[in-house]
C-alpha positions as CSV (number, residue, x, y, z in Angstrom):
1,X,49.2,52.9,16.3
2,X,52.6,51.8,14.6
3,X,53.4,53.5,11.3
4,X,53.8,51.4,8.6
5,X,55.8,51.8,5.2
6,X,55.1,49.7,2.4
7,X,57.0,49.5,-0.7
8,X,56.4,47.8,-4.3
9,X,59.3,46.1,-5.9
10,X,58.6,46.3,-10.0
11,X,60.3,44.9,-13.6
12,X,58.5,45.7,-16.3
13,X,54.9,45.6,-14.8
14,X,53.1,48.1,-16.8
15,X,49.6,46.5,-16.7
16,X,50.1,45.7,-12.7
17,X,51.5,48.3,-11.2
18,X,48.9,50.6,-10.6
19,X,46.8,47.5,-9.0
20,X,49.3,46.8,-6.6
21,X,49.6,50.3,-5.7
22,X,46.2,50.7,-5.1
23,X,46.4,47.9,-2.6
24,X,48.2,49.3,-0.7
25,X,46.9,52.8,-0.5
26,X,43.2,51.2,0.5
27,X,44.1,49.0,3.4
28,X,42.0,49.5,6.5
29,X,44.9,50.2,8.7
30,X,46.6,53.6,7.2
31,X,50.3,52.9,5.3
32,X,52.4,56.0,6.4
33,X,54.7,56.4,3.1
34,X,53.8,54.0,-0.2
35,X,56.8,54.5,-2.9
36,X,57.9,51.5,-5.6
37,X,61.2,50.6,-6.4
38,X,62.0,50.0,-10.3
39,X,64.3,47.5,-11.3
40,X,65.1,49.6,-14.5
41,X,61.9,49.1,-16.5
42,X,61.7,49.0,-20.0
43,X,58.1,49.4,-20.7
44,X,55.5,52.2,-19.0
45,X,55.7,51.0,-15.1
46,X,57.6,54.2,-14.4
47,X,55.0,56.4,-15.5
48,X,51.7,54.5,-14.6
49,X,53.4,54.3,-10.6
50,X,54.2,57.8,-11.1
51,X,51.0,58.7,-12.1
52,X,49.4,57.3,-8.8
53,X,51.0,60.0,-6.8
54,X,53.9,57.7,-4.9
55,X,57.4,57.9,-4.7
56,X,59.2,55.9,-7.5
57,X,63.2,55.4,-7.1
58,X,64.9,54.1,-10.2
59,X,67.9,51.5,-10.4
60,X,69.3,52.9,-14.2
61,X,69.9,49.5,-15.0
62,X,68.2,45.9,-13.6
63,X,69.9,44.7,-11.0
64,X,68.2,42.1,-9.3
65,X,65.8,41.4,-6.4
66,X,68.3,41.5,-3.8
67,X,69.8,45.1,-4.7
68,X,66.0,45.9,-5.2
69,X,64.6,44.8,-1.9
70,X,68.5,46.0,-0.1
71,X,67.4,49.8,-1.3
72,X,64.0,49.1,0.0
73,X,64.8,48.5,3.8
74,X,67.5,52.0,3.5
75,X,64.5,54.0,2.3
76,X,61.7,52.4,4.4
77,X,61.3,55.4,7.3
78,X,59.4,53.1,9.8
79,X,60.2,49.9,11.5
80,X,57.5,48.1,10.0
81,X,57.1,47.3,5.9
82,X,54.9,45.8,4.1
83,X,56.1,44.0,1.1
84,X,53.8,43.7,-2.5
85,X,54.8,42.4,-5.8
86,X,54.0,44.5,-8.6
87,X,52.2,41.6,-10.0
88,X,50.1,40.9,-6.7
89,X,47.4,42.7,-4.5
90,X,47.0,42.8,-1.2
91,X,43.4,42.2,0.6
92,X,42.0,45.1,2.3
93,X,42.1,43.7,6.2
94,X,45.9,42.7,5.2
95,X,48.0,45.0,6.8
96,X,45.2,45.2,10.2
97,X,45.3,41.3,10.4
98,X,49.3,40.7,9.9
99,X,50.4,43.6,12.3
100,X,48.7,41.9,15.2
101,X,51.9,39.7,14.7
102,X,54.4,42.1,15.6
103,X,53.1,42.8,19.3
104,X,55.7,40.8,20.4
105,X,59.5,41.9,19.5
106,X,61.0,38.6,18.3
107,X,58.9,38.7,15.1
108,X,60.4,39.9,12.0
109,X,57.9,38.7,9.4
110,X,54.3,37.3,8.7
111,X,53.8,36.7,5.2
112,X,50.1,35.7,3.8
113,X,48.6,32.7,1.0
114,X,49.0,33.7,-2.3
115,X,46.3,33.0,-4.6
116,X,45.5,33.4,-8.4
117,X,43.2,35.9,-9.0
118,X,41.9,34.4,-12.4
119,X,42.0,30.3,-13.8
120,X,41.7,30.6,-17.0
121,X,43.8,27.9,-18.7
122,X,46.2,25.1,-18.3
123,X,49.0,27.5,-17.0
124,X,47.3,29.1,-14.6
125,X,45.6,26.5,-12.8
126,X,48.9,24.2,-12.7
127,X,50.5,27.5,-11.4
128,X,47.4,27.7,-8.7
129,X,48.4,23.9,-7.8
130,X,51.9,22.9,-7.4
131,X,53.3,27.3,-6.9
132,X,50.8,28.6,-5.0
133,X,49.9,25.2,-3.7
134,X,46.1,26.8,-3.5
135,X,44.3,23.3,-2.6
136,X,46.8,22.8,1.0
137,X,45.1,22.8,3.9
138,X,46.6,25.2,6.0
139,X,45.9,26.0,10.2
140,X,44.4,29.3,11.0
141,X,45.7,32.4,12.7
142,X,49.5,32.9,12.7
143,X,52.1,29.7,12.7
144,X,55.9,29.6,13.3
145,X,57.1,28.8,9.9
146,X,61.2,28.1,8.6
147,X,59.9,30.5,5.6
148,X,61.0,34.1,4.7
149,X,58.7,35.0,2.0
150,X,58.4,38.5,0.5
151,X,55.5,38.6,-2.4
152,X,53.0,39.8,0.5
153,X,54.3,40.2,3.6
154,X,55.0,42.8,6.9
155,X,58.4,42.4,7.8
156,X,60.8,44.0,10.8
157,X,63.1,46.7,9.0
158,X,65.5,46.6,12.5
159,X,65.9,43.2,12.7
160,X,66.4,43.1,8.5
161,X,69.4,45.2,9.3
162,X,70.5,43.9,12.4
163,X,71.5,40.6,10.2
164,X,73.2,42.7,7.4
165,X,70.2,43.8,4.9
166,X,69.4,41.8,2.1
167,X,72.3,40.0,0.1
168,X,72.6,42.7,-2.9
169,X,74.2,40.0,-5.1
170,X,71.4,37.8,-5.5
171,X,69.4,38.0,-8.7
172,X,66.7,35.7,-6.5
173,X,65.8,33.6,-3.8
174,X,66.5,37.0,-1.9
175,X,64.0,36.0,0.8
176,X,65.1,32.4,1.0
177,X,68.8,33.9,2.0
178,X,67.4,36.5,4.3
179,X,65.0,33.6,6.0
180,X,68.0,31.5,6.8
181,X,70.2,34.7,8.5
182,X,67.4,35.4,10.4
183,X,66.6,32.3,11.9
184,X,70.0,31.5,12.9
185,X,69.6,34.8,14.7
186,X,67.0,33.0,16.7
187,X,64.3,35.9,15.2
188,X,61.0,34.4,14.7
189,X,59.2,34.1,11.1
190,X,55.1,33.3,10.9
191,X,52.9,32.4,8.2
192,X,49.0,33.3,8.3
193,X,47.1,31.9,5.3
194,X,44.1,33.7,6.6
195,X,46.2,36.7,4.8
196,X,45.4,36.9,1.7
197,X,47.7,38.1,-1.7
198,X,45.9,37.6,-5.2
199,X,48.1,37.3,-8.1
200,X,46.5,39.6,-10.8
201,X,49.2,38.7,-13.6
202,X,49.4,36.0,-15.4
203,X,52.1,34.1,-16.6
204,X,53.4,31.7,-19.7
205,X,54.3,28.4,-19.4
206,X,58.3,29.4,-19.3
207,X,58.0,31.9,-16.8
208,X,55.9,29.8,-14.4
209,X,58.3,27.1,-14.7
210,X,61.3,30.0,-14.4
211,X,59.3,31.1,-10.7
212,X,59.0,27.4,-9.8
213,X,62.4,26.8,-10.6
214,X,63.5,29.8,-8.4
215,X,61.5,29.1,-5.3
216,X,62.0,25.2,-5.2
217,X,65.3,25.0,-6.8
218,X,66.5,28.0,-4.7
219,X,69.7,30.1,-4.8
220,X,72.0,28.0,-4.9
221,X,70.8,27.3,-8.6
222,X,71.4,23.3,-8.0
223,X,69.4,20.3,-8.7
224,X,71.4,16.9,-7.6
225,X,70.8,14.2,-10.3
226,X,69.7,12.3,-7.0
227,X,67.0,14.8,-6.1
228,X,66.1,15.4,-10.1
229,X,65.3,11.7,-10.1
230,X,63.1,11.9,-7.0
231,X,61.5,15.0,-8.6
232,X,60.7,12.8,-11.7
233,X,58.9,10.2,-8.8
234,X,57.0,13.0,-7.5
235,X,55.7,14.5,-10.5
236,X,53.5,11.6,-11.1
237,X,52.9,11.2,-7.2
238,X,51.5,13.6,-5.5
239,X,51.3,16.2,-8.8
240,X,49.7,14.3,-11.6
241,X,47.7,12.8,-8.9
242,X,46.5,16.5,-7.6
243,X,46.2,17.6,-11.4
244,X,43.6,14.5,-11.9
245,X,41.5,15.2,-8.8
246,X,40.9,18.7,-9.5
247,X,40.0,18.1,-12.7
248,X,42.8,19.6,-14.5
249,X,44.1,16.9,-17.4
250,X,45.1,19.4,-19.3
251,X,48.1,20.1,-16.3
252,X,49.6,16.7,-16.7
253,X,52.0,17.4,-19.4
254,X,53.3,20.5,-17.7
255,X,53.8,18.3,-14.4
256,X,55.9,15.8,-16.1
257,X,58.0,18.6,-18.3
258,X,58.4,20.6,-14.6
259,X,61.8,18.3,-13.3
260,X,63.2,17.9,-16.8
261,X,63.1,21.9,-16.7
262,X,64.7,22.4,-13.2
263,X,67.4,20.0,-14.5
264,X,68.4,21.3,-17.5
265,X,67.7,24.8,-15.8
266,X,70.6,23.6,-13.6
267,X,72.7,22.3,-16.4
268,X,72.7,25.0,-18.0
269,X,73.8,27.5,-15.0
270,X,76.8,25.2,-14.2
271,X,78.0,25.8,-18.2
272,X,77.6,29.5,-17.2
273,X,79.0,29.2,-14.0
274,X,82.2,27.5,-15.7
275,X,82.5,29.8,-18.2
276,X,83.4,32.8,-15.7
């Protein structure tokens, strides 16, 4: 049986944390070492993760996701780690599903769907839709994907560090970054939907349009006016048009704000990026 670490990146996730710990100490398949890494809190995570009897490592002041999840992979003892959000849960069979995956030496991560766990109002259902893209149909059992994706997910630490660790500079899209070093690398990277991660937190309208923003958007923090006008096209079709058929009206508005965001999201970074 492979030992298994599994750590839990957190920011101020007071109400989550102990959840996501949890999830990780009642898998099926036994997590060797369980310890969260705090990316200097402000509120009560610190003592709520303490609380729960894991390790807890501090960074004294917020330094990103990349620093975070850089400090992770040194500390992780074991070769394999699972990766949970502070805001997320992992399902029980999670860890004993996805480290069937790693049977075979060229894989260096298998990340699962991500799903809301309540859908209570407008937010969170247009946050189910077009982030967590919940009504996809996806294939079962593990798939090649071009994806590095770290909310929920077992990943190599070796091959992690063979590539350099994660980029410490990067505030986000730490996983995006890592995905491309490791493909290029010729290392292999699966999806398995029949993973499941539940999302127990949930968010405001700015910060679910601040997460879509980071994952579609991306690191490099640029939206083309080209691909800004295509996003405008696609808001109406396929998103209003997935809004309408699930019955959410009330998601329309927030899928025609959603490019006009990213773009001034991006306009905004450039005058920043000028400024320095």
């Amino acid at each position: 049986m492979k030992k298994v670490s599994g750590y839990i990146p957190s920011y101020n996730n007071e109400d989550t944390i102990v959840a996501a710990i949890t999830s990780l100490k009642s898998q099926v398949y036994p997590i060797d070492e369980i310890f969260v890494i705090d990316d200097g809190s402000s509120d009560k995570t610190i003592d709520n993760a303490s609380r729960c009897g894991v390790d807890v490592y501090t960074n004294q002041v917020n330094k990103g996701r990349g620093f975070t999840r850089s400090r992770a992979m040194e500390i992780a003892k074991n070769d394999i780690v699972v990766c949970c959000d502070a805001t997320n849960e992992l399902d029980l069979n999670f860890v004993d599903e996805g480290i069937k995956a790693f049977n075979s030496n060229k894989v260096s991560s298998v990340f699962g769907k991500i799903s809301s766990k309540t859908m209570t109002g407008a937010v969170n259902k247009w946050r189910s839709i077009h982030l967590f893209k919940e009504n996809a149909k996806y294939g079962s059992g593990f798939q090649k994907s071009d994806l590095f994706i770290t909310y929920g997910a077992i990943v190599r630490k070796s091959h992690i560090m063979a590539v350099g660790n994660f980029n410490a500079e990067l505030k986000h899209s730490e996983d995006e970054e890592m995905g491309e070093r490791l493909l290029n690398n010729k290392y292999t990277l699966l999806s398995n939907h029949d993973l499941n991660v539940f999302c127990n937190f949930d968010n405001s309208l700015c910060e679910v349009f601040e997460r879509y923003w980071r994952w579609y958007v991306g690191k490099d923090e640029e939206m083309p006016f080209r691909d800004y006008l295509h996003s405008i096209k696609s808001s109406i079709k396929p998103m209003i048009q997935e809004d309408l058929q699930a019955g959410y009206w009330r998601c329309v508005p927030l899928s025609l704000m959603c490019p006009h965001y990213c773009y001034f999201k991006t306009l905004i970074t450039r005058g920043k990026n000028k400024l320095k």
